[in-house]
N, C-alpha and C positions, 0 to 999 in steps of 0.2 A: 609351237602353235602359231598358226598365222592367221595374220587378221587381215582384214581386206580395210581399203583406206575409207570406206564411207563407215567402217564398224567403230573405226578408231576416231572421226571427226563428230562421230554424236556424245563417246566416252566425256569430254569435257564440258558440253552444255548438260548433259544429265546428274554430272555432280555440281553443276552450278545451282543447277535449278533444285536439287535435292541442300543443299548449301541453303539456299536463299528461303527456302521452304521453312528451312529447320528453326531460320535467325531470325522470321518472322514468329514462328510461334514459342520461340525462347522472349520475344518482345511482349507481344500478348499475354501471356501468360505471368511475364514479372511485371508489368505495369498491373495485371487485374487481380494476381495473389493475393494482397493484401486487402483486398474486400472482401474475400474469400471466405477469411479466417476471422475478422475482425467485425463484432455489430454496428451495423448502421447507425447513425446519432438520431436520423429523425424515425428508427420504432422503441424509443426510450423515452417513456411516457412519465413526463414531471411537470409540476404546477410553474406555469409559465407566469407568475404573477407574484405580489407580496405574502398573497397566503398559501394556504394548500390544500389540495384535494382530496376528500375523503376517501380512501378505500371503500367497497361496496360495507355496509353497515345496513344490509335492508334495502327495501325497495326504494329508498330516496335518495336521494348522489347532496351531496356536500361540498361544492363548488366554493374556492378561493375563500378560506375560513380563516380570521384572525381575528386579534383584541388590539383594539387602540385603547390605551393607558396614558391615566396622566403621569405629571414626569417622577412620583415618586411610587409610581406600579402598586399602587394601594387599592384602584378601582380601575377597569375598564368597559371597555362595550366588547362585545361577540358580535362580531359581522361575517355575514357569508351570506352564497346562493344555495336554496335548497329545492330541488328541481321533485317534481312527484309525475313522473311517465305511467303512470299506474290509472287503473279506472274507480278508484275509489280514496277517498278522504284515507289519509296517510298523517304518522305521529313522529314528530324526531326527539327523540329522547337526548339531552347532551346535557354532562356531569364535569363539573371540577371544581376541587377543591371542595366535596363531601356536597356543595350545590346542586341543585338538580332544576332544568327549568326543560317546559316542552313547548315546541312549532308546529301546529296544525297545518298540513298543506293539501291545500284543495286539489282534487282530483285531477291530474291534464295542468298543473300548473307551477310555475317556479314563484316561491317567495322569497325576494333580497331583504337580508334583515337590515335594517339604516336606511332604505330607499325606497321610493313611492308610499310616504307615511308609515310605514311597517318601522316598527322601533327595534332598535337594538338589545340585544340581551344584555342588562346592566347585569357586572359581575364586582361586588362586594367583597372584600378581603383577599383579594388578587396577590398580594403581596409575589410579583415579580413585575422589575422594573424592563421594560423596553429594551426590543434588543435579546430580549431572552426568550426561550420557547415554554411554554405550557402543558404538561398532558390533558389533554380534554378527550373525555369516553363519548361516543357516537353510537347511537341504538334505534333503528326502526324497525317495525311491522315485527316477526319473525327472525329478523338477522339477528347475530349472536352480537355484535357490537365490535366496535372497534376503540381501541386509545392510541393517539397520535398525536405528536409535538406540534403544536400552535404560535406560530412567531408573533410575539409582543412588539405590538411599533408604536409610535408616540404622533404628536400630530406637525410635526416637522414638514412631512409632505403635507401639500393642501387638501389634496383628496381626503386625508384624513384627519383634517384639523376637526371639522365640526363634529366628528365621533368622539372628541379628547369628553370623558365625563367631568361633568360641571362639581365641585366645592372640593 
């Protein structure tokens, strides 16, 4: 077989270029793999805070929920946001330790419990000291409810000194 000299001076730019093609997308491809396969950190939705976020439990959301206890976990306060997106007066039902107390939330509105005069849910015979979690049951409108561990804190940070309950 014969080849003429312009057939054979393009042979070598064409496996370069088929070369350089290949090494670029062996590059692309190993640098981007591994996001590929693996979940992103920011669509992994956790409570960015000291407490925690209710799971849906009903039409009202439970925003950043904990007990500040004094330091022998015998009594604390129940603090959190309880948000009501709904067009009608909404009830949260929340339970622990055989306890049961309710937060009326007005229609279109968020009520923080400990803040803007709204009191805190004093809770009676806590018995777990700081530091530890709590099962507390969450129940509004319709929804079946939820229970979820509650992190006990004390009033070490300032934010939370003035919830430590008094005697």
């Amino acid at each position: 077989m014969h080849t003429t000299p312009r057939a054979a001076a393009l042979r070598p730019k064409t496996s370069r270029l088929v070369a350089a093609v290949a090494v670029g997308l062996a590059v692309a491809l190993g640098s981007t793999g591994c996001s590929m396969i693996s979940p992103q950190a920011t669509t992994i939705e956790y409570s960015a805070s000291d407490g925690v976020n209710v799971p849906s439990s009903g039409p009202l959301l439970v925003r950043n929920a904990l007990i500040v206890a004094d330091e022998s976990g015998s009594a604390g306060n129940f603090i959190a946001a309880i948000i009501n997106d709904t067009d009608s007066t909404e009830t949260l039902n929340v339970g622990l330790n055989g306890q049961r107390a309710t937060v009326t939330v007005p229609a279109r509105t968020t009520v923080s419990l400990g803040v803007d005069g709204v009191e805190p849910l004093l809770i009676q015979g806590l018995d777990s000291a700081p530091g530890t979690d709590v099962s507390v049951a969450f129940q509004s409108g319709n929804g079946e409810g939820v229970e979820l561990a509650v992190p006990v804190l004390d009033g070490t940070l300032p934010q939370y000194a003035p919830f430590v309950p008094e005697g």
